[in-house]
N, C-alpha and C positions, 0 to 999 in steps of 0.2 A: 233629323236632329234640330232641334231651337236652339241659338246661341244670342247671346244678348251681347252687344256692343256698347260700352257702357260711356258714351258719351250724348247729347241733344244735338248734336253738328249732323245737319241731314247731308251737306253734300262728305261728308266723314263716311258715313254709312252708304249713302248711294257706291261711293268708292269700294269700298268691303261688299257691298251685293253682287258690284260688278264681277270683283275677282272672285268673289263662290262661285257666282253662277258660271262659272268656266270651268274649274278646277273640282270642285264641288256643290254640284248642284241638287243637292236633296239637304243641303244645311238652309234653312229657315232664318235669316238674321233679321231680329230688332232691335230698338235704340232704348234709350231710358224712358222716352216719351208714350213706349208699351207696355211699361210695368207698371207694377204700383209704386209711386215716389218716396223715395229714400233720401236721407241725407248726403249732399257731395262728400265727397272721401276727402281728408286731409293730406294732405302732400307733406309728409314729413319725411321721406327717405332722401339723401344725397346725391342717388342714380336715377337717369331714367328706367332703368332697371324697377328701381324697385316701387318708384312709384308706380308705374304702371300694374305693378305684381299689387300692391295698395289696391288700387283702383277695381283690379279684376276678382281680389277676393271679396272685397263689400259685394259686387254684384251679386256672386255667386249666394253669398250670405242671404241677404238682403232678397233676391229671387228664386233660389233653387236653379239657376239655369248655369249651363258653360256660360263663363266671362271672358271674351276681350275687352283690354282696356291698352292706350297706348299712350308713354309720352316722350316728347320729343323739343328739340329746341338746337340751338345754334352754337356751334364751340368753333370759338377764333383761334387760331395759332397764336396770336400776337398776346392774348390775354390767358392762356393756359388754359386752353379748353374752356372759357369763360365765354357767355353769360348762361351758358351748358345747362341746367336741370332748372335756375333761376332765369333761362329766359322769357316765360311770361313777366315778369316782375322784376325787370330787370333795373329800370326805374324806381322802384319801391311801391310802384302799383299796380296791379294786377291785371293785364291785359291793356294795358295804354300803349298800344302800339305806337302810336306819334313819338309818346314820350323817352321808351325804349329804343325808337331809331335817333333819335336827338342825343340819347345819352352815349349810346352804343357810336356813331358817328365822334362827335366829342372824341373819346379816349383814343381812338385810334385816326384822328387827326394828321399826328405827325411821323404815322409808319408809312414807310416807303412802299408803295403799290407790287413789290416784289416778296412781300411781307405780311400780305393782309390775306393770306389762305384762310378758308372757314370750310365747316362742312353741317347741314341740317344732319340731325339726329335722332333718327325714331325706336325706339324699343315696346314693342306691341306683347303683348303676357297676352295668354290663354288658361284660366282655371276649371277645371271641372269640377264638377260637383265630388268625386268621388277622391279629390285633393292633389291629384295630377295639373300640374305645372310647367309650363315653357314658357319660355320667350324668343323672340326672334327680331332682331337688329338689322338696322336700313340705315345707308350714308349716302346722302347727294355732296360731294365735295364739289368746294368751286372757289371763291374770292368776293370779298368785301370792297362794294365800289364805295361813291365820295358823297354820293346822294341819292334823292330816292327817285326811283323810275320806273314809270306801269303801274296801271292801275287796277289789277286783279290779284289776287289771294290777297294775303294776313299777313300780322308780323313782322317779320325784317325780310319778308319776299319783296320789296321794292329796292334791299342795299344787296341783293345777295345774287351773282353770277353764276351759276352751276356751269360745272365743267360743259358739259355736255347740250347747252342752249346756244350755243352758235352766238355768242355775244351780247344775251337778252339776260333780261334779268329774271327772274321768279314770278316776278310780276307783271311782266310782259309777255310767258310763251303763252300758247293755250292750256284750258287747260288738260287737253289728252295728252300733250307733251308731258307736260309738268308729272302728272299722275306715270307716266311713262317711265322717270326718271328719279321720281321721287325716294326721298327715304323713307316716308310710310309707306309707298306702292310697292316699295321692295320687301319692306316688314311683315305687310300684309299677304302678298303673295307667296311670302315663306310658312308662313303660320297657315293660310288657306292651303298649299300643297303635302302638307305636314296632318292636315285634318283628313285631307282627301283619301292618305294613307293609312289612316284607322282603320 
């Protein structure tokens, strides 16, 4: 089986090959950068839900192949599940990481460190060509530190402590940890044991 993961993020996809190839090893996966190119999908639904279900039906449209597509982002206790489906652009521009931990820092300044729970949030969709639909949800929970530390991954991986990092940031474990604990590693490997099962 060929499935198409529809994002250009290679170490995305090395992630998703790793976990086929365990679980399911006769799935085929490539990126957008295998297809013939298509227009980015517009992100207009409110959930990672559903954009991601967005993301995965263009593929299928657009290629004929099973689509994953996954999206994901960070919900604070303190701001009501916020900067949640609007976390790339949470800033008002679109992947400005800098800008987004500046902003995101800022508002929750003066919440008390007993207070600042957050948890990353991945919802990974699978489309088939034949209009079969799932999705499958991943939470790394942890806490909102005061500034940024470590210099590995993306995003607000430099403010973001997972429960489960022994005191490191996101941006500090490795990254086999990270992917270990992750909530797309958890997404993914639900949706990969879920294919394995077909």
């Amino acid at each position: 089986m060929k499935l198409l993961l529809a994002t250009r993020n290679k170490g995305k996809i090395g992630e998703l090959r790793e976990i086929l190839a365990e679980v399911a090893p006769d799935v085929e996966l490539v990126g957008l950068g295998d297809v013939e190119k298509f227009d980015d999908t517009v992100e207009t639904e409110l959930t990672f839900e559903g954009n991601a279900l967005l993301k995965a039906r263009d593929g299928v449209r657009h290629t004929g192949l099973a689509t994953v597509a996954d999206d994901s982002g960070l919900a604070v206790d303190a701001l009501n599940g916020m900067p949640g489906f609007l976390s790339a652009r949470w800033a008002g521009v679109k992947k400005d990481d800098e800008a987004n931990n500046r902003l995101l820092l800022e508002q929750m300044e003066d919440i008390a460190d007993e207070h600042r729970g957050a948890k990353f949030v991945c919802a990974a969709a699978i489309v088939h060509p034949d209009g079969r639909e799932q999705v499958f949800t991943g939470e790394m929970p942890g806490t909102l530190g005061r500034g940024p530390k470590g210099e590995n991954g993306f995003g607000y991986d430099p403010l973001f402590y997972p429960d489960e990092a022994d005191g490191l940031t996101s941006a500090e474990i490795p990254a086999e940890k990270k992917n270990a604990i992750s909530h797309r590693g958890k997404a993914f490997r639900a949706l990969a044991k879920a294919l394995s099962e077909e």
